[in-house]
N, C-alpha and C positions, 0 to 999 in steps of 0.2 A: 321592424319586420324580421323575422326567423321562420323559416321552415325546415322539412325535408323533402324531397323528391324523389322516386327513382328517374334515373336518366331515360330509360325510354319513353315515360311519360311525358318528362321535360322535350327531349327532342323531337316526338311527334308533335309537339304542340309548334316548335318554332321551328319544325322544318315547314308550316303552314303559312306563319306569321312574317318569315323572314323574309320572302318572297315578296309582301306587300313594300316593303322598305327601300328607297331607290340607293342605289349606291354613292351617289351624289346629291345633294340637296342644299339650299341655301339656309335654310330653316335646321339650325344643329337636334333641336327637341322630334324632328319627325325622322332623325337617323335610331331613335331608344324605340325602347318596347318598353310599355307601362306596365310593370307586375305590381299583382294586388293579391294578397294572401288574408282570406276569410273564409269561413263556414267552411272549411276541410279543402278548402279549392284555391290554386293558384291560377290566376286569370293574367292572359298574357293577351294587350291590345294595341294595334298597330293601328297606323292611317299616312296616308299621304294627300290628305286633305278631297282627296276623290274617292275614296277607300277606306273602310273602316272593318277592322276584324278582330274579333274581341273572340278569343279561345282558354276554356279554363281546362286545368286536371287535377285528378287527386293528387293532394299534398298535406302532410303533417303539419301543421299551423302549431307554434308555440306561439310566436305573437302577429297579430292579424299587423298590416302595414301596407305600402307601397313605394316602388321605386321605378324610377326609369335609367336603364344601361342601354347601352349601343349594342341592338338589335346585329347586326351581324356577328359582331367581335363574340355576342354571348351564342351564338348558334354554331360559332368556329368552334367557342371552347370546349360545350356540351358533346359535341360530335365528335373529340380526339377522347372524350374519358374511356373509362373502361366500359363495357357491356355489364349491367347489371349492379352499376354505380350506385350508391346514395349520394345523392347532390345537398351539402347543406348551404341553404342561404340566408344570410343576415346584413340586415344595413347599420351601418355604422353613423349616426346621428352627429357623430365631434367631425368624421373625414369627411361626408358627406359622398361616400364610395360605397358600395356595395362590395362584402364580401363572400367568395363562395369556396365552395370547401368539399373535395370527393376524394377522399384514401388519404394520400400523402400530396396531391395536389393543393394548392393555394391560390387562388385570383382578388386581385383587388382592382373593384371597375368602377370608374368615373361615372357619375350618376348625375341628373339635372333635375330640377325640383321635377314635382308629380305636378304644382299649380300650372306649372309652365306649359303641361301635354293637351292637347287641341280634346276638349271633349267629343264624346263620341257619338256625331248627328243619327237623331232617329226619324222617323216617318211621319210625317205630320202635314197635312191633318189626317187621323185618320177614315175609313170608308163608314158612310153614314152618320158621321157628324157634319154638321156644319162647317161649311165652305169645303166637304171632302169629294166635290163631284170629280168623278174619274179615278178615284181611288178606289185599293181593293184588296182585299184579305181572302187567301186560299189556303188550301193545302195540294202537294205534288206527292207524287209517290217519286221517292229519289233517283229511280231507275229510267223513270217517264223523263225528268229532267235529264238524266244522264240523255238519255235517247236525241231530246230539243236539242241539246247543245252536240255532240258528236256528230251527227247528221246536217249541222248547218256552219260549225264555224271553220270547217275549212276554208270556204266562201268569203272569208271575213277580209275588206279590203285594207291596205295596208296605205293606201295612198292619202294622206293628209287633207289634204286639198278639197277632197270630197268627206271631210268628216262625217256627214250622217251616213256612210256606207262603211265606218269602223267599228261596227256590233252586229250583235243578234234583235233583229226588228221580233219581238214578240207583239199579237195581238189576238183579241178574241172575234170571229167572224160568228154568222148564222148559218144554217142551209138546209132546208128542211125540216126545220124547225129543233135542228140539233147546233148547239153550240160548240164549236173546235177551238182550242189554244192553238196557233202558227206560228211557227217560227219560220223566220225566212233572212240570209243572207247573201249578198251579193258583193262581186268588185266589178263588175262591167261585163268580163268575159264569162263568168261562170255566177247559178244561181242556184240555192241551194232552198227545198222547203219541205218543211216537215209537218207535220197537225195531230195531234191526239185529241179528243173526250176534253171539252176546258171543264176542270175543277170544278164543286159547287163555291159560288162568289168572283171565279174568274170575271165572269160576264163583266163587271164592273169597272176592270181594267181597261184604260185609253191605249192607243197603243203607243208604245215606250222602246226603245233603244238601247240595248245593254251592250255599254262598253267590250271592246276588246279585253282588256285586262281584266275586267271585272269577270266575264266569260270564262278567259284563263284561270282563273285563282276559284272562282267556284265549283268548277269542273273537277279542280283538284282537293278541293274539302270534300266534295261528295263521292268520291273514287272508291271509297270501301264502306260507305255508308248505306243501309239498310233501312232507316226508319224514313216516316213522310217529313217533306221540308215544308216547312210554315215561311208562306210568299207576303209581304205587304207594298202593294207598289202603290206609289202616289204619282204626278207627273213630273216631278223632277228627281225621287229616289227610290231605289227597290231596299227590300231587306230581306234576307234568307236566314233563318231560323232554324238549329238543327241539333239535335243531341247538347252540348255543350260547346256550341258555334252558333257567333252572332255575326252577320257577316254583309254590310252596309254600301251601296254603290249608289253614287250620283248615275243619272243617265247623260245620254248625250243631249243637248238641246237641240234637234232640228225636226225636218221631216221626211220620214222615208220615199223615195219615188214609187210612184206606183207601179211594180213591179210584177202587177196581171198582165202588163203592156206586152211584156217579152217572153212571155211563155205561150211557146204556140199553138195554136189549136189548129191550126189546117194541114199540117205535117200526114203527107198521104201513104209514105214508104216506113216499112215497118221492120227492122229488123231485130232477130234472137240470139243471144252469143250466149255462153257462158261464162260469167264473167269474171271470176278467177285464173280463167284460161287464158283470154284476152288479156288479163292485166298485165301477167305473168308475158307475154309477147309484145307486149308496148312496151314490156322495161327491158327485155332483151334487147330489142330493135332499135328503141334509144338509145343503145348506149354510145350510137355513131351517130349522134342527132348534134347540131349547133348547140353553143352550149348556151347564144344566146337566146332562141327561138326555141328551142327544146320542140321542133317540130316534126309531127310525122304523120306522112300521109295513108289513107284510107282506102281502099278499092274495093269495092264492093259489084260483087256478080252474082247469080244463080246460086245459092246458097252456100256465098264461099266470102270471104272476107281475110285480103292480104295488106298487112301493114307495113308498112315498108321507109325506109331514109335515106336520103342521096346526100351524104357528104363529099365535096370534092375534093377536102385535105383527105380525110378518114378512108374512104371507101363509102359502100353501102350493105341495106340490110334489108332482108325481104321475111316474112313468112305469113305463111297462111291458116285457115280458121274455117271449119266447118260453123255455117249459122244458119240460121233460118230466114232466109231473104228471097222473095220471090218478083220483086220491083223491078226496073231499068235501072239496069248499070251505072252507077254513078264513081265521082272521086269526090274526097273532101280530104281538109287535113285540120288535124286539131295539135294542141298544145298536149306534148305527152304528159308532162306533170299532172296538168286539168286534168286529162283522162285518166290517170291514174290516180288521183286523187278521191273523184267519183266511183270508180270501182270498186274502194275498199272502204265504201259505206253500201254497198251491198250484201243484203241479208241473204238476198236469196241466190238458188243456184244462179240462173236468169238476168241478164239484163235487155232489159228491153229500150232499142233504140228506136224514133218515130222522126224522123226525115223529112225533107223539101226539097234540096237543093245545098248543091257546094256550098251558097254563100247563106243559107236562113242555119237558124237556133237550131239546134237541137234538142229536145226533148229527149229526156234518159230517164225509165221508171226502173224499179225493183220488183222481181217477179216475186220475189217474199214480203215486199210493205207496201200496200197500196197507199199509206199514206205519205209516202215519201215520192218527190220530182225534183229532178236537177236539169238544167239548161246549159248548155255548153256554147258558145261560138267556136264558129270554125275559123281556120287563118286560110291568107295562101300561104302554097306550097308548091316549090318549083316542081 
C-alpha cells in the first residue's frame, strides 16, 4: 500500500472513526483501524464488534493495499501535523509496520494483519426476500434524522439494569390512515417523543431499539451532512448509508414498555410560559439548588409562575414569571436539569404546560412542533 492524503481529509475521516474504538479492549485487532487504498479512495473502518463504521476519502493511490494501525495513536499523530499537510503512507511488507511521512516528520506504526480485522456485518436478510419479514429499506432526509435524534435522546437512560431503556425506540404507527416514523425515549422520570411523515418503505420496519452509542456516533456523522440517508433495519441490525459513510449497529435485544401508559391525557390545568425565559430562571435559581436533587419548586397563580429553592446551607432563591394560567393555584417541584433540558428542545417561542396535580406527569408541548411531547415527573419538595 502507498498513497498520499491531505491531512484534513485524513483527520475528518478519523476524528469519526476514532471515536468508535474503546480505549481499552481485550481484543488488541479491535484497538486498529483497517486502511484500504483503492479506486482513488482511502477507506478507514472501525468496529467494536456492536459497531461498525466504514469511512473513505480522496487519496492518491500509487499502489492499492491495506493495513491495520492503532486507531488512536494514528488520530493523535494526524491532529499535531501541520495544517495543509500531504500525509504520505506506505506499508512496509519485510517490518510489517506502517509508514507515514508529512514534511520533515517520520512515523513508524506497528500494524496486525488485515485477516485478523472482524469483517464488517451487513443486514441480512434483507426487506422482501425470504425470511426478511420485519425488515425494511428507506430513505430519511438527514435533517428529519437530525430532528428524531435531538429531540429524544436527551431522555436516553443511563441505568444498566433497565437496558431496553438505553436508546432511541424508533417505530412506525398508523392514524388516519397516515403513517408516522416515532421516536420515543425514556429513563423513568422524563419522556421524550417525536414523529415525522414515515418514509416510503418505512412501514415495514418492526420496531427496534437503537443503542445509546450508536445514537451518539450517528448524530455525529450527520452534523454537516446535507444529502438523504439510506436506512436498512432488519430485527437485530440497522445500517445508515450516506455520502461516503457506512455506518452499522446491532440493536439492543428487548422490549420497549409501553410507554402510551404514561402520557397523560386527563391533565385539566393549562399553563403558557415562554420558554427561553423560563429556562434562563430555572438556571439562575438553581444555582442554590442541592446538588444532589437539583430540585426546584413551582408556584403557580393567576397568570404568574415563581420558581423558587430553599437551601439551608446556601440561602435561597425566588423569581417570578408572567404566563398564561388561569387554573387553582397549585405547587409542584420538578428536577431543574429535566426541566432544563426539555426547554432547549423547544422550537417555538411557547411552551406549553398541561397539569393534574403536584404529584401526576406532566405533559410539556411546543408551541412551534406539534409533533413533539415530553413528560416530566414531579419530585417532592420541601
Amino acid at each position: 500500500m502507498k498513497l498520499t492524503i491531505e491531512k484534513a481529509d485524513l483527520l475528518r475521516a478519523l476524528n469519526h472513526v476514532q471515536s468508535i474504538v474503546e480505549r481499552r479492549t481485550t481484543i488488541p485487532i479491535l484497538s486498529n483501524v483497517l486502511l484500504q487504498a483503492e479506486d482513488g479512495r482511502l477507506a478507514l473502518t472501525v468496529t467494536d464488534l456492536d459497531i461498525w463504521l466504514r469511512e473513505s476519502a480522496k487519496a492518491n493511490i500509487a499502489e492499492p493495499g491495506g493495513a491495520t494501525v492503532p486507531a488512536h495513536t494514528l488520530h493523535d499523530i494526524v491532529r499535531k501535523l501541520p495544517d495543509g499537510a500531504q500525509v504520505e503512507i506506505s506499508g512496509d511488507k519485510n517490518s510489517g509496520r506502517l509508514k507515514l511521512t508529512a514534511g520533515r516528520s517520520q512515523f513508524h506504526l506497528a500494524s496486525l494483519p488485515v485477516v485478523d480485522f472482524p469483517a464488517m456485518e451487513d443486514i441480512a436478510p434483507e426487506a422482501g426476500k425470504a425470511g426478511g419479514e420485519g425488515a425494511a429499506q428507506f430513505v430519511i432526509a438527514a435533517g428529519d434524522l437530525r430532528r428524531l435524534i435531538d429531540k429524544t435522546r436527551f431522555a436516553i437512560s443511563t441505568e444498566e439494569t433497565r437496558y431496553y431503556l438505553n436508546g432511541i425506540y424508533l417505530h412506525v404507527l398508523k392514524a388516519h390512515g397516515v403513517s408516522w416514523l416515532r421516536a420515543v425515549a425514556t429513563d423513568g422520570h422524563r419522556l421524550a417523543r417525536v414523529e415525522l411523515a414515515a418514509p416510503a418503505g418505512a412501514d415495514d420496519m418492526q420496531g427496534i431499539i437503537l443503542p445509546r452509542k450508536a445514537v451518539l456516533e450517528i448524530r455525529k456523522l450527520i452534523d454537516d451532512v446535507s444529502s438523504d440517508v439510506s436506512v436498512n433495519a432488519s430485527a437485530n441490525k440497522i445500517r445508515f448509508a450516506f455520502e461516503h459513510v457506512r455506518f452499522s449497529s446491532k440493536l439492543i435485544d428487548g422490549s420497549f414498555p409501553d410507554y402510551s401508559r404514561v402520557i397523560p391525557a386527563a391533565n385539566d390545568k393549562r399553563m403558557e410560559v415562554a420558554a427561553q425565559e423560563m429556562a434562563r430562571a430555572v438556571d439562575r435559581v438553581a444555582t442554590l439548588s442541592l446538588e444532589k436533587t437539583r430540585a426546584v419548586k413551582v408556584n403557580l397563580e393567576k397568570d404568574q409562575m415563581t420558581v423558587s429553592v430553599r437551601n439551608p446551607d446556601q440561602g435561597s432563591a425566588d423569581e417570578a414569571l408572567s404566563v398564561h394560567y388561569g387554573a387553582t393555584p397549585m405547587e409542584i417541584g420538578f428536577n431543574a436539569r429535566y426541566l432544563l433540558d426539555i426547554a432547549g428542545q423547544i422550537d417555538g417561542d411557547t411552551a406549553i404546560f398541561e397539569l393534574l396535580d403536584a404529584h401526576s406527569p406532566v405533559l410539556i408541548r411546543d408551541s412551534g412542533d406539534d409533533a413533539a411531547q415530553y413528560v416530566l415527573m414531579p419530585m417532592r419538595v420541601a
